[in-house]
C-alpha positions as CSV (number, residue, x, y, z in Angstrom):
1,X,0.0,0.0,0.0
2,X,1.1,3.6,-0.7
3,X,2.0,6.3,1.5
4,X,-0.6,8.3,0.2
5,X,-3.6,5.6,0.6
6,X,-2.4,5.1,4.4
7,X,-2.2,8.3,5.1
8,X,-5.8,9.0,3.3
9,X,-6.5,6.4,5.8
10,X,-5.4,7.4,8.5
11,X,-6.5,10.9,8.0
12,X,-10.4,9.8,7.2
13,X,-10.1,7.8,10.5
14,X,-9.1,10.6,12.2
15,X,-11.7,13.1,10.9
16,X,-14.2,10.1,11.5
17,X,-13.1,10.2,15.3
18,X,-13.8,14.1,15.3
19,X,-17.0,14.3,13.6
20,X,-17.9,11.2,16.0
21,X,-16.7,13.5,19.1
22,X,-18.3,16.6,17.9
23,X,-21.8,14.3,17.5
24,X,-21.3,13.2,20.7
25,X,-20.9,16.5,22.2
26,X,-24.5,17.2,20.9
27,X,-23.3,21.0,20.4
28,X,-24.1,21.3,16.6
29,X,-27.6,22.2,15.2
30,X,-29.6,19.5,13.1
31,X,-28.8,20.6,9.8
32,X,-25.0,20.7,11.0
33,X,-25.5,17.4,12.3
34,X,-27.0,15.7,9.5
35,X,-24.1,17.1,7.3
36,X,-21.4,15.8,9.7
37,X,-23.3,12.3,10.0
38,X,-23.2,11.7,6.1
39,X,-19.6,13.0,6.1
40,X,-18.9,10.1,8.8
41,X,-20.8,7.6,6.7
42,X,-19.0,8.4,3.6
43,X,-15.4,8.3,5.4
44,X,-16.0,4.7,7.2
45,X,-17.3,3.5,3.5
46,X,-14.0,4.9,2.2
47,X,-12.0,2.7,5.4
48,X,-14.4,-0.3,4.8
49,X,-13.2,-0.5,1.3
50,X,-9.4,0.3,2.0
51,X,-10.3,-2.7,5.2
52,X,-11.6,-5.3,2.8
53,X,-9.0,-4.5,-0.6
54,X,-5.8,-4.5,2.0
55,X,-7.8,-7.9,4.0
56,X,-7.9,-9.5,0.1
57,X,-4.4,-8.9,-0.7
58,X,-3.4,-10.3,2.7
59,X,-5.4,-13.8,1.8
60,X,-3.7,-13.1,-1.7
61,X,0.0,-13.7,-0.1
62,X,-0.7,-16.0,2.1
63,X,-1.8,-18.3,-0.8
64,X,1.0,-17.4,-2.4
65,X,3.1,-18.3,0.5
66,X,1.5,-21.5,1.1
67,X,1.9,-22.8,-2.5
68,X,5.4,-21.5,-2.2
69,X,5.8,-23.7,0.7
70,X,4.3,-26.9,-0.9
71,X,6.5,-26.8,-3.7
């Protein structure tokens, strides 16, 4: 994985904690709420997908690995 995509990451987990704190703090009106609440669902999509692509390239190697092994 690159730099950039962990960073991108890491950043969009990171915002995803804020907007999570700021909801939490209840301090923000609906509308403002609503916004930050699709933001957050948006970003854990993003991590979801960047979860599953890095969980397939892990199963990916291993195979690798084992046949490697095997031979």
């Amino acid at each position: 994985m690159s730099k950039k995509k962990e960073n991108s990451f890491e950043s969009s987990l990171q915002r995803l904690q804020e907007i999570s704190d700021i909801l939490d703090r209840g301090e923000v009106g609906l509308e403002e709420a609503i916004k930050l609440y699709e933001e957050g669902i948006s970003l854990a999509n993003s991590c979801y997908g960047t979860l599953k692509d890095a969980e397939l390239k892990v199963t990916e190697l291993k195979k690798q690995l084992e046949n490697g092994i095997k031979e």
